[in-house]
mmCIF file as gemmi writes it, N, C-alpha and C atoms, coordinates in Angstrom:
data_model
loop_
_atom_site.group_PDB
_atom_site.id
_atom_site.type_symbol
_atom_site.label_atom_id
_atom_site.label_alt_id
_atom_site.label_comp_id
_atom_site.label_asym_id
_atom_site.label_entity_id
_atom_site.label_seq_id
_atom_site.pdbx_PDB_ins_code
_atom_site.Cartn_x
_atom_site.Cartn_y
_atom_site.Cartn_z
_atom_site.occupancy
_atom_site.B_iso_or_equiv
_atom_site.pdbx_formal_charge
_atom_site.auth_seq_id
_atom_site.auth_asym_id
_atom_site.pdbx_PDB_model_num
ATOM 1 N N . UNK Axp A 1 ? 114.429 126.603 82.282 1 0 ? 1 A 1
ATOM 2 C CA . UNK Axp A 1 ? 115.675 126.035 81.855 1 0 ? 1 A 1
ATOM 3 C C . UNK Axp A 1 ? 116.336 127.009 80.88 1 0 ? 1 A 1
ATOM 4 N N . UNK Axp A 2 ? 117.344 126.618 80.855 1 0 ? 2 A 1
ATOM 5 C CA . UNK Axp A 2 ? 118.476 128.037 80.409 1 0 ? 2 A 1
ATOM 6 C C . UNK Axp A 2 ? 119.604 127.276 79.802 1 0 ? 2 A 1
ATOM 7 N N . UNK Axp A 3 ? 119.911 128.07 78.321 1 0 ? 3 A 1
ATOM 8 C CA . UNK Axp A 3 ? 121.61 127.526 77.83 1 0 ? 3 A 1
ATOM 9 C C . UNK Axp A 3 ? 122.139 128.267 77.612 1 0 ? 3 A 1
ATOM 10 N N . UNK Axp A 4 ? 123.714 128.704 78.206 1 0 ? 4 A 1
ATOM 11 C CA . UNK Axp A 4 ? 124.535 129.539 77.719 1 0 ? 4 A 1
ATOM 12 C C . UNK Axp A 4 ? 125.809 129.575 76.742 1 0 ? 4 A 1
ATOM 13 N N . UNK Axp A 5 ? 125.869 130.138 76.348 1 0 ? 5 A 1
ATOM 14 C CA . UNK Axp A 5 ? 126.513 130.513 75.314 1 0 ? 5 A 1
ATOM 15 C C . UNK Axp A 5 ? 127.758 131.443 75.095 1 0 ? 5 A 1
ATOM 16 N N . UNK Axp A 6 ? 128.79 130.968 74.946 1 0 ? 6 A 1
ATOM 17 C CA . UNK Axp A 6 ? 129.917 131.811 75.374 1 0 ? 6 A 1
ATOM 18 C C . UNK Axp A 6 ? 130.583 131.771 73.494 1 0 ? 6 A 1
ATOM 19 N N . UNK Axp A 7 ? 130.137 133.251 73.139 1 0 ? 7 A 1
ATOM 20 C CA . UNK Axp A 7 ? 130.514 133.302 71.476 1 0 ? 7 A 1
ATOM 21 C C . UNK Axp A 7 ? 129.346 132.103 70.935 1 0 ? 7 A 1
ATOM 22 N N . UNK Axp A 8 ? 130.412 131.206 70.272 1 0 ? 8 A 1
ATOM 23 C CA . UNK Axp A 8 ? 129.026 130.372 69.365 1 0 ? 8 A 1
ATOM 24 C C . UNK Axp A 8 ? 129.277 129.046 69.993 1 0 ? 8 A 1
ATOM 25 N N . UNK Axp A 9 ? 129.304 129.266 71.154 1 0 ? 9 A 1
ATOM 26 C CA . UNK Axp A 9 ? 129.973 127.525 71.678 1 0 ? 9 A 1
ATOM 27 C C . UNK Axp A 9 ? 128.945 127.46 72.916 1 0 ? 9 A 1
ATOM 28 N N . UNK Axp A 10 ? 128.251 125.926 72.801 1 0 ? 10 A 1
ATOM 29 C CA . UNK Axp A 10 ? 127.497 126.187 74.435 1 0 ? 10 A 1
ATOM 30 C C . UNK Axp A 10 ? 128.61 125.693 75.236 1 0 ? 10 A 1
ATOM 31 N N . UNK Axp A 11 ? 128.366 126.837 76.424 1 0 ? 11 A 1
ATOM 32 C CA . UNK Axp A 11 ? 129.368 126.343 77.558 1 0 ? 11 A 1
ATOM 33 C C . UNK Axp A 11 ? 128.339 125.671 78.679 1 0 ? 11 A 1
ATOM 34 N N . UNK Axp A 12 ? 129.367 125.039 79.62 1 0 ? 12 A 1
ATOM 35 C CA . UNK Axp A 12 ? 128.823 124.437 80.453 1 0 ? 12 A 1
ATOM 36 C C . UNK Axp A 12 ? 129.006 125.497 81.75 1 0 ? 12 A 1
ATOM 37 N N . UNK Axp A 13 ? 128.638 123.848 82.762 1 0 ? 13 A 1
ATOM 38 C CA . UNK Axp A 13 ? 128.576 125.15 84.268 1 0 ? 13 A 1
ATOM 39 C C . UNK Axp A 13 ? 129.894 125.123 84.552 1 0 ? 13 A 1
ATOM 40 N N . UNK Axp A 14 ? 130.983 124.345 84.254 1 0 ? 14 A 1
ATOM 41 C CA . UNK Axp A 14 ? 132.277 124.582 85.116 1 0 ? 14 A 1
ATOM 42 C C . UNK Axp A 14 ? 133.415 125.401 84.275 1 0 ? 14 A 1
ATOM 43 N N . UNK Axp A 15 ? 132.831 125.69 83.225 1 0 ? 15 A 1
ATOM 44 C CA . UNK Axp A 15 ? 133.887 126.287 82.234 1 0 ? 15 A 1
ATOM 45 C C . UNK Axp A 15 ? 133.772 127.789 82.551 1 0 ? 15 A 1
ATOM 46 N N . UNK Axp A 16 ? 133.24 128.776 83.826 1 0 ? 16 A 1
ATOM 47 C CA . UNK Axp A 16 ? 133.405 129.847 83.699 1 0 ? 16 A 1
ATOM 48 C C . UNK Axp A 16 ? 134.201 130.286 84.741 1 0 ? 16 A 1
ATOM 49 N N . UNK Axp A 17 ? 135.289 130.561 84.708 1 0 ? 17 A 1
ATOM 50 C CA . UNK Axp A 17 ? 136.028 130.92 85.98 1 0 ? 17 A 1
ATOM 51 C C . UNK Axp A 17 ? 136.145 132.59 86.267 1 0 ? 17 A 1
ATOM 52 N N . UNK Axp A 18 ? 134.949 133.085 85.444 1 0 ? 18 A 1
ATOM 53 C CA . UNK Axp A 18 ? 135.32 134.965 86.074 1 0 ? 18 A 1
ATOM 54 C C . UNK Axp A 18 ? 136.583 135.67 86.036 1 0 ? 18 A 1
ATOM 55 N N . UNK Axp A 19 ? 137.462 135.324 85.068 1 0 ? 19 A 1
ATOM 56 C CA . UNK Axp A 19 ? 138.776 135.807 85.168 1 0 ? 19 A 1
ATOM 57 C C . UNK Axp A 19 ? 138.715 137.005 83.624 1 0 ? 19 A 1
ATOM 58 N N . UNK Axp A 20 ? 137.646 136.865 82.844 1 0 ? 20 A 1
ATOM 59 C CA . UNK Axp A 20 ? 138.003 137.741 82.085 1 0 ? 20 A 1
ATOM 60 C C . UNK Axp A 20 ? 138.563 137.854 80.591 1 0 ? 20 A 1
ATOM 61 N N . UNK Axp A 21 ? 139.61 136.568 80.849 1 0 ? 21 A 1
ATOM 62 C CA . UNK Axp A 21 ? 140.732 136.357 79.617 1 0 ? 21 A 1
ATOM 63 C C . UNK Axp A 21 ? 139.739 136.689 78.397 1 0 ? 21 A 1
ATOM 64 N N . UNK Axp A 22 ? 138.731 135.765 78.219 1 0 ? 22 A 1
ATOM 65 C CA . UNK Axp A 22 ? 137.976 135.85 76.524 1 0 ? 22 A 1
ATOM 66 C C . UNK Axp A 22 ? 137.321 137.166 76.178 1 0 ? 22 A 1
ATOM 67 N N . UNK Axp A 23 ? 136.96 137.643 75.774 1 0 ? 23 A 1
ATOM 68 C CA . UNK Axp A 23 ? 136.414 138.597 75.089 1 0 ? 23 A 1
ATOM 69 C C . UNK Axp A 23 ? 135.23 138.616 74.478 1 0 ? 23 A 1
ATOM 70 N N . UNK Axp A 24 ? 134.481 137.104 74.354 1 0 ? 24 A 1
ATOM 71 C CA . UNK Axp A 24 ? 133.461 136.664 73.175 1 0 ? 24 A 1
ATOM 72 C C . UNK Axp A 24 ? 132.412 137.128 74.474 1 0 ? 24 A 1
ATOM 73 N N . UNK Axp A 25 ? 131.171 137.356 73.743 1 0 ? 25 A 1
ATOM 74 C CA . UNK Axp A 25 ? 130.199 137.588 74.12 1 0 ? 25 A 1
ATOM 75 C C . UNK Axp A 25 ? 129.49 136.478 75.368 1 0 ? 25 A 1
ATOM 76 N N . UNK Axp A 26 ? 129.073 136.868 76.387 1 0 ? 26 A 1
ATOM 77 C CA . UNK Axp A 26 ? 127.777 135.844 76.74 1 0 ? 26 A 1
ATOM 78 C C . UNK Axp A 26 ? 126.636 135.681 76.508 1 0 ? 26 A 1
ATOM 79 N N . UNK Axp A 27 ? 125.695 135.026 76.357 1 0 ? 27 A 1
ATOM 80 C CA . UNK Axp A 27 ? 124.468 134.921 76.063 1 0 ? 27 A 1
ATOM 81 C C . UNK Axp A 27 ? 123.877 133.967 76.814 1 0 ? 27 A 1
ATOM 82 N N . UNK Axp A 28 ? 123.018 134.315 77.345 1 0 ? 28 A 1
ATOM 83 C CA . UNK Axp A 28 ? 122.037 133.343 78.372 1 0 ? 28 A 1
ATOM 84 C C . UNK Axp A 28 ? 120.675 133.176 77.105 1 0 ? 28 A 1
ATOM 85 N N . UNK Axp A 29 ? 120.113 131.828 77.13 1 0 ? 29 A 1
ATOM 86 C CA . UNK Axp A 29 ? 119.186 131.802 76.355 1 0 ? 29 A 1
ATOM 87 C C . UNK Axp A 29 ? 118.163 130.922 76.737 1 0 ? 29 A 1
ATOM 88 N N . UNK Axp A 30 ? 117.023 131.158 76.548 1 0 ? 30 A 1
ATOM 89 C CA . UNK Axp A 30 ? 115.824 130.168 77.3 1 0 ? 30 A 1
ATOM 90 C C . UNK Axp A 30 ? 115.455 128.982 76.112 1 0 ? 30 A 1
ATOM 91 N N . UNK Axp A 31 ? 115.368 127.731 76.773 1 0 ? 31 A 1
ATOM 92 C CA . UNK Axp A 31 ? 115.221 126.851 76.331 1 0 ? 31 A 1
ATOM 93 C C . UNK Axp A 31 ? 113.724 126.169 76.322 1 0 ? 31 A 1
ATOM 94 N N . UNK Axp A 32 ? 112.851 126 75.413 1 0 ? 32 A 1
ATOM 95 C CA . UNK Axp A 32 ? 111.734 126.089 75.146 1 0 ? 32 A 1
ATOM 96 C C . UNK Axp A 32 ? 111.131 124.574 75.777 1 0 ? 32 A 1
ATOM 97 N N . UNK Axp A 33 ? 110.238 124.643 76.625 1 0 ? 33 A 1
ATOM 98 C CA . UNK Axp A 33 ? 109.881 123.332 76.692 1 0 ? 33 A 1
ATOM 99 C C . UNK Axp A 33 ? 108.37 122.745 76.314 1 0 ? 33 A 1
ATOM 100 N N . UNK Axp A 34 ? 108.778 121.015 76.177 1 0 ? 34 A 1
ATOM 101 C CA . UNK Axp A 34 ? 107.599 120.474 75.32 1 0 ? 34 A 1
ATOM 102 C C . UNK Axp A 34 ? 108.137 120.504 74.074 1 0 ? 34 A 1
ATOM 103 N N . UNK Axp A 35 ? 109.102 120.995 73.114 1 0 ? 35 A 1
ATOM 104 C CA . UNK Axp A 35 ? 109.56 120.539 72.277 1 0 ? 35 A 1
ATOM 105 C C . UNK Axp A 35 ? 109.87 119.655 71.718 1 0 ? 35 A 1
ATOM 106 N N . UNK Axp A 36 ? 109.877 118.501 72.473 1 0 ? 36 A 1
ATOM 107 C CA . UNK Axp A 36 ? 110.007 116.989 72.345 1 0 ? 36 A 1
ATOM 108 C C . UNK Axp A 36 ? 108.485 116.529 72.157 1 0 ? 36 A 1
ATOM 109 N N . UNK Axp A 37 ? 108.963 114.732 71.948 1 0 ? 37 A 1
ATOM 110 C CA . UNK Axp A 37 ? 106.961 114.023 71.811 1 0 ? 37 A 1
ATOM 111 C C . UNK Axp A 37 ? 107.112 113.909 72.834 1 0 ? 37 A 1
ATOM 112 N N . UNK Axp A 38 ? 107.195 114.516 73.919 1 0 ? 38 A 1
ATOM 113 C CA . UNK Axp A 38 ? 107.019 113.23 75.372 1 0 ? 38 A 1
ATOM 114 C C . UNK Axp A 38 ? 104.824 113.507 75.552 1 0 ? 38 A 1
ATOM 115 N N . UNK Axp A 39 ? 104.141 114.338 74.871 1 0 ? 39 A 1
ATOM 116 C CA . UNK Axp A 39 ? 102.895 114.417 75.596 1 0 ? 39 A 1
ATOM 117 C C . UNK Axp A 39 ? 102.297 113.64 73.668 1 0 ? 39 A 1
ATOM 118 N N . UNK Axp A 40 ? 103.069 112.741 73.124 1 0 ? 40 A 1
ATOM 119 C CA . UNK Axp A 40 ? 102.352 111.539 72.639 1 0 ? 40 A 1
ATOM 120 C C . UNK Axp A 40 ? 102.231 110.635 72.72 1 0 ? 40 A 1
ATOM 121 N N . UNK Axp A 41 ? 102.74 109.839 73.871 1 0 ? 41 A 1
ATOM 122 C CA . UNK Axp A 41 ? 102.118 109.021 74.765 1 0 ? 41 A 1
ATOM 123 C C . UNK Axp A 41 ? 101.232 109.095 75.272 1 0 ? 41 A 1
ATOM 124 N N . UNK Axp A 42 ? 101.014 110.667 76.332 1 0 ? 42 A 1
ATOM 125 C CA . UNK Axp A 42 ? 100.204 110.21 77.062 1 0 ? 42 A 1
ATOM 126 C C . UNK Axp A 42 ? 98.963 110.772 76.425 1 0 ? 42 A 1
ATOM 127 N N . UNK Axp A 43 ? 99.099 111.27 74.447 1 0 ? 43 A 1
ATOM 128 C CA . UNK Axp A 43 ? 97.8 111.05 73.864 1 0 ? 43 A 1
ATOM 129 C C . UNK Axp A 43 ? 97.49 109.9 73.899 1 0 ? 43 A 1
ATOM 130 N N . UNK Axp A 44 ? 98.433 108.836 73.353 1 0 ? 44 A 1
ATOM 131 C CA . UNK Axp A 44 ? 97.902 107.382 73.36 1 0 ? 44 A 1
ATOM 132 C C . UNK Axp A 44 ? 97.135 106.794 74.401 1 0 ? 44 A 1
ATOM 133 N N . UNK Axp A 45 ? 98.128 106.826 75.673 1 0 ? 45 A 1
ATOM 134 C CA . UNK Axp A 45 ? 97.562 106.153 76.568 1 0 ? 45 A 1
ATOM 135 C C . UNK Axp A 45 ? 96.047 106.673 76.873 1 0 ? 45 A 1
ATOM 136 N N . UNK Axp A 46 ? 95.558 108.449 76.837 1 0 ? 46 A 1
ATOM 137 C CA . UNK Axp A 46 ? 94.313 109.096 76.723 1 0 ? 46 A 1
ATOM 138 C C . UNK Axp A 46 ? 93.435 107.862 76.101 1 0 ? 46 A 1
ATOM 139 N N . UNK Axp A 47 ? 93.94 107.967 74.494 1 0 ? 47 A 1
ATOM 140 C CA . UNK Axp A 47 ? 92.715 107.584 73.453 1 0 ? 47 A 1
ATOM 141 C C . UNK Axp A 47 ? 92.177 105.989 74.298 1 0 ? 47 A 1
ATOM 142 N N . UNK Axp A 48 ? 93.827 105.062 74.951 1 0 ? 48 A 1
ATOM 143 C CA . UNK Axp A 48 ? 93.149 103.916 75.284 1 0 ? 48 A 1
ATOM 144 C C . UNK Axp A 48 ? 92.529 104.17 76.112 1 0 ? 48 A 1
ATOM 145 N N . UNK Axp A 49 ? 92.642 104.444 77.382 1 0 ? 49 A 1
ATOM 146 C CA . UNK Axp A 49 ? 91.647 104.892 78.307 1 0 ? 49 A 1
ATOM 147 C C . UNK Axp A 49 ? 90.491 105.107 78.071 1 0 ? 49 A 1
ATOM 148 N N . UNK Axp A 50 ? 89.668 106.399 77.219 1 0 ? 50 A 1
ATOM 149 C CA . UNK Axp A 50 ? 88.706 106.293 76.748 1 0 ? 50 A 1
ATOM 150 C C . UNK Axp A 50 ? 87.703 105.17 75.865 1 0 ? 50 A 1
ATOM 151 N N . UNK Axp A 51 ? 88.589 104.392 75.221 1 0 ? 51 A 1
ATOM 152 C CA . UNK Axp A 51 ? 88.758 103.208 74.562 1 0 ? 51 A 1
ATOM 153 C C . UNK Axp A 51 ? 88.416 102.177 75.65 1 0 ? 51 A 1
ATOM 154 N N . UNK Axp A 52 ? 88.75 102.176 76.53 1 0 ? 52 A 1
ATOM 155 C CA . UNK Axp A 52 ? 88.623 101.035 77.723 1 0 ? 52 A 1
ATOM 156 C C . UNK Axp A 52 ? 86.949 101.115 78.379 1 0 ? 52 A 1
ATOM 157 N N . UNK Axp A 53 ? 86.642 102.958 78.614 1 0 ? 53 A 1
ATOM 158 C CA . UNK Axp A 53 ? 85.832 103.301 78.95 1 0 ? 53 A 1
ATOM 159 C C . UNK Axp A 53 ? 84.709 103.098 78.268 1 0 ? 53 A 1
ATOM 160 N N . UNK Axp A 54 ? 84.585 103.364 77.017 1 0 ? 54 A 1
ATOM 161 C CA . UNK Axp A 54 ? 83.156 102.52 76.203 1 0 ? 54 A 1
ATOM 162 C C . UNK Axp A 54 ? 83.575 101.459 76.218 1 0 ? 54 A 1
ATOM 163 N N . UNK Axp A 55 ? 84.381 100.224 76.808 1 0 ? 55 A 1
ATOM 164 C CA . UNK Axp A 55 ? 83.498 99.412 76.642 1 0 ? 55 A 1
ATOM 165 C C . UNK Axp A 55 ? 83.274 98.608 77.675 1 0 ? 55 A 1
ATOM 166 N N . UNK Axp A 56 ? 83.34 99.202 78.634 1 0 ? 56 A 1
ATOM 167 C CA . UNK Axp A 56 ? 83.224 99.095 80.182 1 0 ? 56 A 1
ATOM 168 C C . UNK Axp A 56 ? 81.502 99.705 80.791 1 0 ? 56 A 1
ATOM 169 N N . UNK Axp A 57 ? 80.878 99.944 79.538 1 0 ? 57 A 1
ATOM 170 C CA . UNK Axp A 57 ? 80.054 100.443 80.013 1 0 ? 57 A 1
ATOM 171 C C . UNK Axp A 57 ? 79.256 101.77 79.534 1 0 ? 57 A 1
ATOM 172 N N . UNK Axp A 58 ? 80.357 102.6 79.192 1 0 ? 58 A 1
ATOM 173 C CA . UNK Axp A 58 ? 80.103 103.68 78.467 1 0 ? 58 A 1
ATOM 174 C C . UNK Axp A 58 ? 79.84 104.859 80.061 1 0 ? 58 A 1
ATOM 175 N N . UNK Axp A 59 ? 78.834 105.574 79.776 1 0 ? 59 A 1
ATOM 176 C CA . UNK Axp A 59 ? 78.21 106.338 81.243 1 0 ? 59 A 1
ATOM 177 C C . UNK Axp A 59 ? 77.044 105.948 81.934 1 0 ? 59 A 1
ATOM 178 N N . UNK Axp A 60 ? 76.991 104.69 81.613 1 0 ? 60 A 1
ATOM 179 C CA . UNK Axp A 60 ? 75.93 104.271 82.748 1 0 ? 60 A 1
ATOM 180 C C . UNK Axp A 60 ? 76.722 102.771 83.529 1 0 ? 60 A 1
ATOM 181 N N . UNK Axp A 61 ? 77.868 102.933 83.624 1 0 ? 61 A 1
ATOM 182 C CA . UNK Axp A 61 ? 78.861 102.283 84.777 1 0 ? 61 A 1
ATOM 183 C C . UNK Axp A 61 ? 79.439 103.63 85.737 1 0 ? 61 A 1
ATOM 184 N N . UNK Axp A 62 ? 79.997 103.104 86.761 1 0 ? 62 A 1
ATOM 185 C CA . UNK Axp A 62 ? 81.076 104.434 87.591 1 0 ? 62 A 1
ATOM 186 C C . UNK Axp A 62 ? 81.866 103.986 86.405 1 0 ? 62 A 1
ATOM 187 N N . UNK Axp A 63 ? 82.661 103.05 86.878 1 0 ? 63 A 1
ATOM 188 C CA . UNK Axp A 63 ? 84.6 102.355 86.075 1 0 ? 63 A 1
ATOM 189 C C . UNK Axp A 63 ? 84.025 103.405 84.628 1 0 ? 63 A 1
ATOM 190 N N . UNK Axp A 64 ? 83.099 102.95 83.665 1 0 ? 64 A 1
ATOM 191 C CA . UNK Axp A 64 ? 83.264 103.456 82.345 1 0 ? 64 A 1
ATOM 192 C C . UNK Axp A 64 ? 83.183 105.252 82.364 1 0 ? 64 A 1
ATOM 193 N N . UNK Axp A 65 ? 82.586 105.625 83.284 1 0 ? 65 A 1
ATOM 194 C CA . UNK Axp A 65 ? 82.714 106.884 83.644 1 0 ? 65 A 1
ATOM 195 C C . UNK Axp A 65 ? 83.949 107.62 83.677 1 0 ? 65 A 1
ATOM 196 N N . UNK Axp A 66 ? 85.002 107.032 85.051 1 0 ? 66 A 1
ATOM 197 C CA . UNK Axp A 66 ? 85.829 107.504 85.32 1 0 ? 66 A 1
ATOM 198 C C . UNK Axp A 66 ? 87.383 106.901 84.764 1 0 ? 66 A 1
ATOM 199 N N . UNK Axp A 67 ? 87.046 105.994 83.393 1 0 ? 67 A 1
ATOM 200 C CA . UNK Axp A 67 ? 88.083 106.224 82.605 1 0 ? 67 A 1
ATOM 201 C C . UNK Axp A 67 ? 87.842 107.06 81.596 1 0 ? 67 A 1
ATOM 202 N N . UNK Axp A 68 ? 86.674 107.4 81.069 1 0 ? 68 A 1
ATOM 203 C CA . UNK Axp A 68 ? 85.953 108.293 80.15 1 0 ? 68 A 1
ATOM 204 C C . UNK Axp A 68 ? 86.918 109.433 80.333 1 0 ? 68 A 1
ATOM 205 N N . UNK Axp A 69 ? 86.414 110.103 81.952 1 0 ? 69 A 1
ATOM 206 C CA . UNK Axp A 69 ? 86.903 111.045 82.206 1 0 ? 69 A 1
ATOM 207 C C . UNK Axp A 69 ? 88.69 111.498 82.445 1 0 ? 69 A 1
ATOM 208 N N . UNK Axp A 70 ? 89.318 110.169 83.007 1 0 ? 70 A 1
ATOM 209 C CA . UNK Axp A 70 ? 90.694 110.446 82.783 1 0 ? 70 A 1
ATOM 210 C C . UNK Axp A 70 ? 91.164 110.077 81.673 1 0 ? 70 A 1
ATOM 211 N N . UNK Axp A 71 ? 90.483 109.621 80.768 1 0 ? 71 A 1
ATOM 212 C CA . UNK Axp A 71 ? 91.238 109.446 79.258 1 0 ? 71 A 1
ATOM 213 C C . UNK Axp A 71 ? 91.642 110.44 78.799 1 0 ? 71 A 1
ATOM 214 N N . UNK Axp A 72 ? 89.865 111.039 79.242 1 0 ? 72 A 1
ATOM 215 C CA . UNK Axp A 72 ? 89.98 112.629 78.13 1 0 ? 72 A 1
ATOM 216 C C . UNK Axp A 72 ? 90.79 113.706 78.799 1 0 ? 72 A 1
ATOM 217 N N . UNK Axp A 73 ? 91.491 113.381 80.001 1 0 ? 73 A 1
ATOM 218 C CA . UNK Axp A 73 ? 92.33 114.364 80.899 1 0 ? 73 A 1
ATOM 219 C C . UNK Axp A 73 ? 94.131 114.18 80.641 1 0 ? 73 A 1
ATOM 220 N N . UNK Axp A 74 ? 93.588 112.663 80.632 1 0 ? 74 A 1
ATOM 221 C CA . UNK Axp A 74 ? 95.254 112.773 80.133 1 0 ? 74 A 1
ATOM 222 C C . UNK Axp A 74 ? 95.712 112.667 78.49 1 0 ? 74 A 1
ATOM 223 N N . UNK Axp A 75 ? 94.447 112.576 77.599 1 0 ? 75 A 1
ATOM 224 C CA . UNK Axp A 75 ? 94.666 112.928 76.463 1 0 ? 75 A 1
ATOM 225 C C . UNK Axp A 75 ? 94.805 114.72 76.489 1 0 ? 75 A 1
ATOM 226 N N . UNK Axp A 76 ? 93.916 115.172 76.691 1 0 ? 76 A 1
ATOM 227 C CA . UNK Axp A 76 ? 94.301 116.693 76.783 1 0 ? 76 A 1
ATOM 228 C C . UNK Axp A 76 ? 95.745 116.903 77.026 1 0 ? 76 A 1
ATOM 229 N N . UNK Axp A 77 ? 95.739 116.928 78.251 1 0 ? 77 A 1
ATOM 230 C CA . UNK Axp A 77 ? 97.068 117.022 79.253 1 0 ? 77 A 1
ATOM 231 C C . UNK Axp A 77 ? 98.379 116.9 77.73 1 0 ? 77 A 1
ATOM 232 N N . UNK Axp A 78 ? 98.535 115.717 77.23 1 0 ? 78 A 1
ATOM 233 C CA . UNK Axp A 78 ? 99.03 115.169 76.393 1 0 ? 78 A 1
ATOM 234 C C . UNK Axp A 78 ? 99.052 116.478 75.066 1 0 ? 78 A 1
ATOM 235 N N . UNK Axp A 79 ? 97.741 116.562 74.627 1 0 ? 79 A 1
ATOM 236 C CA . UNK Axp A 79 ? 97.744 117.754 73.68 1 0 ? 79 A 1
ATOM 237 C C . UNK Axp A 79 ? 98.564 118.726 73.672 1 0 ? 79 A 1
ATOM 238 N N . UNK Axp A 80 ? 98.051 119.143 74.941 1 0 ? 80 A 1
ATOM 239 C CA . UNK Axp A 80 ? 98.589 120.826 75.302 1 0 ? 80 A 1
ATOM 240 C C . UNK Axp A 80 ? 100.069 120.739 75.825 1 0 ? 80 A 1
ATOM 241 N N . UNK Axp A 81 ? 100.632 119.93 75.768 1 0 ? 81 A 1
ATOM 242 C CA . UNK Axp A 81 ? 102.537 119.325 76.124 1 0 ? 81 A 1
ATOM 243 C C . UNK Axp A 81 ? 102.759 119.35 74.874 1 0 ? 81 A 1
């Protein structure tokens, strides 16, 4: 994802018609992502998951197993966002 920049103003996509008139600089600039909370949810939802998983059993159920294991996947997942 990308924002441009025409002088100190973000422009949009229909404001460039290639004709020249302005003079101000362009600048294309990359827009960083994950900057937002969106991956603290899906820490939360992780921790419940795991949370669900002990007490379902812990690792001597499958179910407590394999929320164990996607808790801790989509808590990660979540981290590293």
């Amino acid at each position: 994802m990308f924002s441009v920049f025409c002088g100190k103003r973000n422009a949009g996509e229909g404001e460039f018609d290639m004709q020249g008139s302005d003079n101000s600089d362009i600048r294309i600039v990359p827009l960083i992502q994950g900057s937002k909370q969106a991956g603290l949810f899906q820490v939360v939802l992780g921790v419940a998951l795991v949370i669900g998983g002990l007490f379902t059993g812990g690792t001597s159920s499958v179910v407590g197993m394999g929320l164990l294991g996607a808790g801790a996947a989509v808590g990660l997942g979540g981290v590293v966002q």
